[in-house]
Residue frames as qw, qx, qy, qz and C-alpha x, y, z in Angstrom:
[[0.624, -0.620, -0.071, -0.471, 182.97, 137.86, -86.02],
 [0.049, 0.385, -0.797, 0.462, 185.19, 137.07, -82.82],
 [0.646, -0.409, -0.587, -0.267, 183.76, 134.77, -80.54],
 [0.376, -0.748, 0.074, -0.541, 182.27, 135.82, -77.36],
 [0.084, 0.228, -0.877, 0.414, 183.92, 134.72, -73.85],
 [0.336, -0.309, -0.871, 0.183, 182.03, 132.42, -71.70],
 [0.173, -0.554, -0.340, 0.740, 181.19, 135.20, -69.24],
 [0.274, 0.208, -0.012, -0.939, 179.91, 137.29, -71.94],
 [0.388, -0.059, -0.766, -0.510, 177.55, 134.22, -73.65],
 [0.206, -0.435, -0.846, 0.229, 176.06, 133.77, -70.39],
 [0.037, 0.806, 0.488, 0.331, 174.89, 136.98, -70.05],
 [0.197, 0.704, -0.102, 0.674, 177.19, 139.17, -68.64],
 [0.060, 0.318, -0.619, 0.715, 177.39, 140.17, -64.48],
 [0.538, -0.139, 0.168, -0.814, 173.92, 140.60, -63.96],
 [0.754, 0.179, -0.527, -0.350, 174.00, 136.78, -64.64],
 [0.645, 0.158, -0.681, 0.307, 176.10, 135.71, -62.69],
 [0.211, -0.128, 0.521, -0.817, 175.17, 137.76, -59.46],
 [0.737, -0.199, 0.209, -0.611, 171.64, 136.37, -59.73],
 [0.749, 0.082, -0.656, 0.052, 173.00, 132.80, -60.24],
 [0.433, 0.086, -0.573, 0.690, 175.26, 133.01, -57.20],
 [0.210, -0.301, 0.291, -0.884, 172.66, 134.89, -55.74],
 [0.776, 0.029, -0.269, -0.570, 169.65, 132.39, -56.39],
 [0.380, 0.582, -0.669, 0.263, 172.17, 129.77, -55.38],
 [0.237, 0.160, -0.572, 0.769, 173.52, 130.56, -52.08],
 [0.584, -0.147, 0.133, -0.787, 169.74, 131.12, -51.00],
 [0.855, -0.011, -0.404, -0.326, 168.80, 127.71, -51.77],
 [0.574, 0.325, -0.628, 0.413, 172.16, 126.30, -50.41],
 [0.213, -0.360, 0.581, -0.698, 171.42, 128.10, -46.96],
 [0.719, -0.124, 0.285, -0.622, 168.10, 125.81, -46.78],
 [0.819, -0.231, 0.132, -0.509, 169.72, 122.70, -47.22],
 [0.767, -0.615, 0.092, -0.156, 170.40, 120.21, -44.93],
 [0.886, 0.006, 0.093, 0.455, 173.30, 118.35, -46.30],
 [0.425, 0.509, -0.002, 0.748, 175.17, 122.32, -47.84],
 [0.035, 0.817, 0.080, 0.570, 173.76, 124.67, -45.18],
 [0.679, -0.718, 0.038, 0.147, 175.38, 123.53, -42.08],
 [0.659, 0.057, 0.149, 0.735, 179.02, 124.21, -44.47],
 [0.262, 0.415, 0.063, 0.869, 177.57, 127.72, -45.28],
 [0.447, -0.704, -0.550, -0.032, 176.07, 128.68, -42.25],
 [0.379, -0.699, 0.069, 0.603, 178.57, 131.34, -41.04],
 [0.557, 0.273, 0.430, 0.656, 179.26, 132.35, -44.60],
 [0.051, 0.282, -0.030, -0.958, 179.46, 136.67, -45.23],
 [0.495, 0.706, 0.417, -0.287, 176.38, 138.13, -46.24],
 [0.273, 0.822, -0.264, -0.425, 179.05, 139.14, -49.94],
 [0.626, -0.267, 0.711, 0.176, 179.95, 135.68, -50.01],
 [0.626, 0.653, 0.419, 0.078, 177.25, 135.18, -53.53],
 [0.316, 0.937, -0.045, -0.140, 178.76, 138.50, -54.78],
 [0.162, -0.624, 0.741, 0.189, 182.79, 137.39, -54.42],
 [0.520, 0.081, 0.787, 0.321, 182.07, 133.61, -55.84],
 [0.533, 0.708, 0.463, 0.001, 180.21, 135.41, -58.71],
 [0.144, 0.856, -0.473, -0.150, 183.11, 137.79, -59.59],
 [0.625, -0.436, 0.643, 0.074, 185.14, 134.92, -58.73],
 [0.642, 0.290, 0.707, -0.064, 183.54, 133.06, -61.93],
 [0.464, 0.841, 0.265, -0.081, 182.53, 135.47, -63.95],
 [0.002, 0.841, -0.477, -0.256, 186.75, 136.84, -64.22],
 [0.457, -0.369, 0.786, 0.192, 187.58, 132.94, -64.92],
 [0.579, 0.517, 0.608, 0.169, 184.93, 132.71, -67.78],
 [0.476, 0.363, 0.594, 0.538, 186.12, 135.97, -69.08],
 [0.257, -0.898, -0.358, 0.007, 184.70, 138.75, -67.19],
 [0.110, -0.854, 0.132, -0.491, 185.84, 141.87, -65.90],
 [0.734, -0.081, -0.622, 0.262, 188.48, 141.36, -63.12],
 [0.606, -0.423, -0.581, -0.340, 186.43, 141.63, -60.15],
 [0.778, -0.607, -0.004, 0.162, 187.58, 139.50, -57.67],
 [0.670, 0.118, -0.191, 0.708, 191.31, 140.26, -58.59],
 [0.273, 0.463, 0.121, 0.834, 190.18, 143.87, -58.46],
 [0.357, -0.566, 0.128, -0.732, 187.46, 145.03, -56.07],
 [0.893, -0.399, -0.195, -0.072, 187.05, 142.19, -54.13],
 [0.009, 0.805, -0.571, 0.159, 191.20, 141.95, -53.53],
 [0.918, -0.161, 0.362, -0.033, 190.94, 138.36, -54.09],
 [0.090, -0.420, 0.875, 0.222, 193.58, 135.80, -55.67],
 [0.738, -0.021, -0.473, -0.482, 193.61, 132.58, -56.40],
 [0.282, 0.130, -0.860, 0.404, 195.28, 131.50, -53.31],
 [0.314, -0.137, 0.192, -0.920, 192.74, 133.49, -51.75],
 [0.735, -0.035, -0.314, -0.600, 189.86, 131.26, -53.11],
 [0.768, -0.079, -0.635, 0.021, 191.79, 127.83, -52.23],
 [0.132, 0.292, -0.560, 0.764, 192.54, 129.19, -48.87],
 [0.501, -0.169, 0.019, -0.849, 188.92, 129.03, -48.62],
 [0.901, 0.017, -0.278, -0.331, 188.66, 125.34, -48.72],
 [0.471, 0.266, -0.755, 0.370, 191.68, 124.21, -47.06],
 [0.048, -0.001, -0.829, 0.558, 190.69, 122.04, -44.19],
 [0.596, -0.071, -0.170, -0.782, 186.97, 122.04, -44.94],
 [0.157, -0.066, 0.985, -0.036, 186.89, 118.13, -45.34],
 [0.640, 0.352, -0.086, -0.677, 184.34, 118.20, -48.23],
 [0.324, -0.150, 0.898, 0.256, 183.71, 115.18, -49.71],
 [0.141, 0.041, 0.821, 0.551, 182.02, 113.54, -52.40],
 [0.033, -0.631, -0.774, 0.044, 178.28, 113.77, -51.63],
 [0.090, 0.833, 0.286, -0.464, 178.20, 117.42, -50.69],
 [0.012, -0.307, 0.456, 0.835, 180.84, 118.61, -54.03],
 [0.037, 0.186, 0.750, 0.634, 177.77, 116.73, -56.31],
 [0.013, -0.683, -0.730, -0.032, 175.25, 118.34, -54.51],
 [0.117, -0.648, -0.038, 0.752, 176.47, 121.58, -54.80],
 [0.026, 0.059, 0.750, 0.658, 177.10, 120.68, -58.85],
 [0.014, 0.454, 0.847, 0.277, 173.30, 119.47, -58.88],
 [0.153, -0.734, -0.373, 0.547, 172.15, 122.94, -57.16],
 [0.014, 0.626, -0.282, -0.727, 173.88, 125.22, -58.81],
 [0.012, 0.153, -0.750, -0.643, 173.32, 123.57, -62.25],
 [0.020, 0.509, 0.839, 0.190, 169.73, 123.37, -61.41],
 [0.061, 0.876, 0.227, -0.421, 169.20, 127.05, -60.42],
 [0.186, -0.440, 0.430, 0.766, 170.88, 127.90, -63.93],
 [0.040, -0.379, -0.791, -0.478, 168.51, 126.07, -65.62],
 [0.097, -0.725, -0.603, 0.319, 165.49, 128.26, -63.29],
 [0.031, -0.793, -0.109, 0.599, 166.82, 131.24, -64.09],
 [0.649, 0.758, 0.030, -0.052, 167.18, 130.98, -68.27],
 [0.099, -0.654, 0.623, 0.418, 171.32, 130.78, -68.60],
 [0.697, 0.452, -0.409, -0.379, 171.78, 129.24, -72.24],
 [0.870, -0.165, 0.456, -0.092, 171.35, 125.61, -72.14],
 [0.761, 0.456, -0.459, -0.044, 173.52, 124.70, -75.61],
 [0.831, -0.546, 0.104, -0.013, 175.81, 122.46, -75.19],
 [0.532, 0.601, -0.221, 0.554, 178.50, 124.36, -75.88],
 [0.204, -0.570, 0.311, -0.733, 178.14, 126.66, -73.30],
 [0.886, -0.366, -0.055, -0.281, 176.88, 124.00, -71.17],
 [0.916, 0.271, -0.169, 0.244, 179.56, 121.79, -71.81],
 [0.388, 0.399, -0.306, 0.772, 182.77, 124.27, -70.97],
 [0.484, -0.575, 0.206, -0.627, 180.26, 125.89, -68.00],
 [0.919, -0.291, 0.047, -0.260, 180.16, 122.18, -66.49],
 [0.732, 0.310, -0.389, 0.465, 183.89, 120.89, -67.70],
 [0.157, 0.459, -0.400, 0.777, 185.05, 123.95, -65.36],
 [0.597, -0.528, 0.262, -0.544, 182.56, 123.46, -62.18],
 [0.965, -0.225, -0.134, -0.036, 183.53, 119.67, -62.26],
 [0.577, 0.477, -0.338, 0.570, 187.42, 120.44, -62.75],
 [0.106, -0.600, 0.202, -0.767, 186.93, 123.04, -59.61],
 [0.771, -0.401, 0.008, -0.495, 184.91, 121.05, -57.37],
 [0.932, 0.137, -0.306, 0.141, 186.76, 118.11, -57.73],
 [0.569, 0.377, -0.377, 0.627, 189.94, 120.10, -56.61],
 [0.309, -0.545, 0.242, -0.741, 188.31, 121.81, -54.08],
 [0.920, -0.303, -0.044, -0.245, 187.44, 118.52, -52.34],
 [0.840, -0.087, -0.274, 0.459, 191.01, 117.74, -52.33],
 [0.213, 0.509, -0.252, 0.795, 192.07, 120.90, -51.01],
 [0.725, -0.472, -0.269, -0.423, 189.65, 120.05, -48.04],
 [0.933, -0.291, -0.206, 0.038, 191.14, 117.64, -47.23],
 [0.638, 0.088, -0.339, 0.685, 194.64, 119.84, -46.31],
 [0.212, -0.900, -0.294, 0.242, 195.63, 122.06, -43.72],
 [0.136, -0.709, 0.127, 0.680, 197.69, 124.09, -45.40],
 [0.640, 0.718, 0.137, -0.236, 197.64, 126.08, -48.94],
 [0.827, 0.172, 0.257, 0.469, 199.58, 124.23, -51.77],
 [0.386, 0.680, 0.226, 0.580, 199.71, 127.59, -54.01],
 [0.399, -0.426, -0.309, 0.751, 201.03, 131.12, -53.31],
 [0.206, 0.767, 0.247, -0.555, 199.97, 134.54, -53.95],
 [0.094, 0.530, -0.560, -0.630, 201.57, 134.94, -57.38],
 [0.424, 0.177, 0.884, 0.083, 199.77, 131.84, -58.48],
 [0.307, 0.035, -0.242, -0.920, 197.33, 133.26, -61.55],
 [0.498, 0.086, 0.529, -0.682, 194.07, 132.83, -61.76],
 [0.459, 0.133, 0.832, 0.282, 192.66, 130.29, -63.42],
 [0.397, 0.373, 0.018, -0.838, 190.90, 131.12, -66.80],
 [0.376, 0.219, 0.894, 0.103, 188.48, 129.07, -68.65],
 [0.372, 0.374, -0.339, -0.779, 187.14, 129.28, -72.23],
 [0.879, 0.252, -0.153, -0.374, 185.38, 127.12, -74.97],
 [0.960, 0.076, -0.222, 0.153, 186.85, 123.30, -74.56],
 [0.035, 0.862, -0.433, 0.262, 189.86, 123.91, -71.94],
 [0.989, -0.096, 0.111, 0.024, 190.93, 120.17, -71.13],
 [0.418, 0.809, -0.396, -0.116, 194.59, 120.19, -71.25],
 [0.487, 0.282, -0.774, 0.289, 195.84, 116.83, -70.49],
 [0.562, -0.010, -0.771, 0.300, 196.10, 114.30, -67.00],
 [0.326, -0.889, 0.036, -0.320, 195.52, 115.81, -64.07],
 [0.643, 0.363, -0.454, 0.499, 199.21, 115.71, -61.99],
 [0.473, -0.858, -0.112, -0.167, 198.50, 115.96, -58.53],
 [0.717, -0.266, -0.055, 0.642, 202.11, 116.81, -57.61],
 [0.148, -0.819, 0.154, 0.532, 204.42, 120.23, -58.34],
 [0.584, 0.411, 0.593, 0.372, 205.04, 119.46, -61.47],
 [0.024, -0.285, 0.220, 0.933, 206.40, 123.00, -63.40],
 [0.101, 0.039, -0.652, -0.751, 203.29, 124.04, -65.32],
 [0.525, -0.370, -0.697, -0.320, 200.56, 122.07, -63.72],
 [0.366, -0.384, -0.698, 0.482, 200.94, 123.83, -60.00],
 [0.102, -0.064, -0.148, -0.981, 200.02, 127.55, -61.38],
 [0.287, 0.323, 0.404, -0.806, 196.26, 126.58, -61.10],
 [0.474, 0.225, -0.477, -0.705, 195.22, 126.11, -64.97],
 [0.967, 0.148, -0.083, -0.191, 193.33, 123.09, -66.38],
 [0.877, 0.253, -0.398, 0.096, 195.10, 120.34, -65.50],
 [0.149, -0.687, 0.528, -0.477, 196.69, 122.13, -62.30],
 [0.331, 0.012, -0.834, 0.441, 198.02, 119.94, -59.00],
 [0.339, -0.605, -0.708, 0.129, 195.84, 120.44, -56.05],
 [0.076, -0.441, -0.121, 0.886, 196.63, 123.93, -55.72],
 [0.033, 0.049, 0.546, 0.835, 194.06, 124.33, -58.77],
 [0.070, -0.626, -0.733, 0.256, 190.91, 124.84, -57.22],
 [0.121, -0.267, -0.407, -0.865, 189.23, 127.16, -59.66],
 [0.456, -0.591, -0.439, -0.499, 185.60, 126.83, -58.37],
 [0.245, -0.348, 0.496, -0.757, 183.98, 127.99, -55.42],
 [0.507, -0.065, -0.854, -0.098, 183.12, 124.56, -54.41],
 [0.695, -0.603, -0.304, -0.248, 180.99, 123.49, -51.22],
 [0.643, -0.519, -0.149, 0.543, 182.89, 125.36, -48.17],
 [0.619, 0.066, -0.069, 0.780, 183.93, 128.05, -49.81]]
């Protein structure tokens, strides 16, 4: 028996669209997240939920219909100036409308679902905080499975660690953190 990606143990698309959908509703009403997504497309939920759902494993999405990257994503955050308070209340949102809507709580799947939104967020708060994008189009997209820690983080160019994986420079802004 193979074991299943991330993106198919949560439950597949239909999961992730009503996450990101459920979300991004909540997010709009409040006070401290919805003055960052207040001008945000009305396809925003649907692109961060491809977005996700291709880095846990999914169907690729955003690479594909959406015509996103990953530069694409951190492009999204550059010059936000997010900072600490709104990246853990986006975490505490989004990881409380997962628990509302039934995604599996082990804590496996927990565990690798939360490694990868803190890993993301985190980076996405330093990517905020420039005005221009570290990474270029050719950068790949980040993917994340079962326990994907791979060492220091190396916030420099550094061959290996500016591509975007676990463990990436500040161009590695996997999640679709608060601003994007």
């Amino acid at each position: 028996m193979s074991t299943p990606t991330l993106y198919e143990w949560a439950g597949g698309e239909g999961a992730f669209q009503q996450l990101f959908r459920r979300f991004y509703d909540k997010v709009l009403r409040d006070e401290l997240l919805g003055p960052v997504f207040r001008n945000m497309s009305p396809d925003h939920p649907r692109h961060v939920a491809h977005f996700v759902a291709e880095v846990f494993g999914g169907p690729k999405r955003y690479t594909g219909e959406d015509g996103g990257n990953h530069a694409i994503m951190i492009g999204h955050h550059i010059g936000k100036m997010l900072d600490e308070q709104k990246r853990k209340r986006w975490m505490q949102m989004l990881l409380e409308t997962a628990d509302e809507m039934g995604m599996p709580a082990d804590p496996e799947f927990r565990s690798s679902m939360v490694g990868y939104l803190e890993w993301g967020t985190r980076i996405a708060v330093l990517n905020s905080q420039l005005k221009e994008n570290p990474i270029d189009d050719t950068a790949p997209m980040p993917a994340w499975g079962w326990g994907e820690t791979k060492g220091p983080y190396q916030p420099s160019g550094d061959a290996g660690t500016a591509a975007g994986g676990p463990g990436a420079a500040t161009g590695g802004a996997g999640a679709p953190a608060a601003g994007s």
